[in-house]
C-alpha positions in Angstrom: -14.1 -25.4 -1.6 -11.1 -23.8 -2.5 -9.3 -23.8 -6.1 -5.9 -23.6 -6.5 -3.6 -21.5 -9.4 0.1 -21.3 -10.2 0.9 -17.8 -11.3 4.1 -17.7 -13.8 5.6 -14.7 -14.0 8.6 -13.6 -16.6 10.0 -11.6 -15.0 12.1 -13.2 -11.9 11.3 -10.4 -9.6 7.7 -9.8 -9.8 6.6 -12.9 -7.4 8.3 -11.3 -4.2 7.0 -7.6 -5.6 3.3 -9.2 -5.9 3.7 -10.2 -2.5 5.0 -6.9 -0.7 2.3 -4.8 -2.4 -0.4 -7.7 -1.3 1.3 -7.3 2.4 0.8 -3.7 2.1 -3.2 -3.7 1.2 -6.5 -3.0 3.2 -7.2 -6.2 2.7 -4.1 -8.1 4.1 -5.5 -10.0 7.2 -2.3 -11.5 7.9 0.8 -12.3 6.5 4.1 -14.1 7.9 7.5 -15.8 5.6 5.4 -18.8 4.1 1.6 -16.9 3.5 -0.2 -13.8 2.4 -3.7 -14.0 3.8 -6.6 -11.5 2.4 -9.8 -10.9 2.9 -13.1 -9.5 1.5 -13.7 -6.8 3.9 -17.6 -6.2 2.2 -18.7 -9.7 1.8 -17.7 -10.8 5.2 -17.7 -14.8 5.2 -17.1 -16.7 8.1 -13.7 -17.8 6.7 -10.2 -16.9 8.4 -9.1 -16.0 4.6 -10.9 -15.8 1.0 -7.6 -15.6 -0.7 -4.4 -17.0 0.3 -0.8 -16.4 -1.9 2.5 -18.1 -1.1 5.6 -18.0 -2.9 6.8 -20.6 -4.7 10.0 -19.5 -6.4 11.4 -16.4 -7.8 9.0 -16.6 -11.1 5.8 -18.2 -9.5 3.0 -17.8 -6.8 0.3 -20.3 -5.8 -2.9 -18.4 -5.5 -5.8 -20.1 -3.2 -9.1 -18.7 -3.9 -12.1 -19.6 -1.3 -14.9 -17.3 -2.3 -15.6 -14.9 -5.4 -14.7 -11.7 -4.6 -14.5 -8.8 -7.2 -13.0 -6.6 -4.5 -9.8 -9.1 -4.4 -9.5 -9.6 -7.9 -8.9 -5.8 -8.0 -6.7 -5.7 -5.6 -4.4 -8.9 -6.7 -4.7 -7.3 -10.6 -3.0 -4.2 -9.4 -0.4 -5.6 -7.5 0.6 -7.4 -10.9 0.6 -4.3 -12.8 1.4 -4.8 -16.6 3.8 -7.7 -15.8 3.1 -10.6 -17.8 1.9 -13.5 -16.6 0.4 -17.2 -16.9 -2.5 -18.3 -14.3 -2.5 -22.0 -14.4 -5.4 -24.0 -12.6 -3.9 -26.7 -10.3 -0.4 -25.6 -11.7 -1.5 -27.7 -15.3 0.7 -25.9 -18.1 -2.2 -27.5 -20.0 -4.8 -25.4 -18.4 -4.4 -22.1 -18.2 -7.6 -19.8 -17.1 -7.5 -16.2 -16.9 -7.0 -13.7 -13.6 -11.1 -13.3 -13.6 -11.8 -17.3 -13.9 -9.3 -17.9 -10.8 -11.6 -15.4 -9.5 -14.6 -16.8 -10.1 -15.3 -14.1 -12.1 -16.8 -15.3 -15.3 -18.4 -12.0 -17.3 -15.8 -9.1 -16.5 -15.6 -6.2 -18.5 -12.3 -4.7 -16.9 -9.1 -5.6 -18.7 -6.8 -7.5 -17.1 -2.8 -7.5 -17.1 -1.0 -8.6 -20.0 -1.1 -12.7 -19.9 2.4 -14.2 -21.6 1.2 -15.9 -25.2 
């Protein structure tokens, strides 16, 4: 079962930057104009993807998360950077979770980029 997030950035850039650097990673497994596809390399499910990004507009990703993967996390936290953000579950302004939770990731001791207040 996948669950689905709605990244808000502010700055009207950083969606297509996420993106290239995401394209760029060891754990790209494919990528074409609509979809980033990456995979946990170490856990190794039977899935085509554990993590799937596509662009929504200039401010905003959707983020699909399949499996918990601590390895991804890493690798989608750097690719934001320090940019701040919003991670919104199901795209609900009401609901907003942290990088970790759309993870899966519930007791993380790493800090993660700055979230918008």
């Amino acid at each position: 079962m996948s669950h689905e997030y709605k990244l808000e950035f502010t700055s009207e850039t950083m969606a297509g930057h996420v993106l290239d650097v995401l394209k760029q990673s060891d754990s790209c497994v494919a990528a074409d104009e609509e979809f980033v596809y990456l995979k946990d390399r170490v856990i190794k499910t039977e899935a085509i993807f554990d993590v799937r990004m596509s662009h929504e507009d200039q401010r905003s990703l959707w983020l699909e998360v399949n499996f918990k993967s601590l390895a991804l996390f890493d690798v989608v936290r750097a690719a934001i950077g320090e940019c701040q953000f919003r991670c919104l579950e199901d795209g609900d302004v009401d609901n907003e979770v942290t990088l970790s939770e759309a993870f899966l990731i519930r007791d993380i001791t790493r800090p993660e980029p700055n979230r918008r207040s």
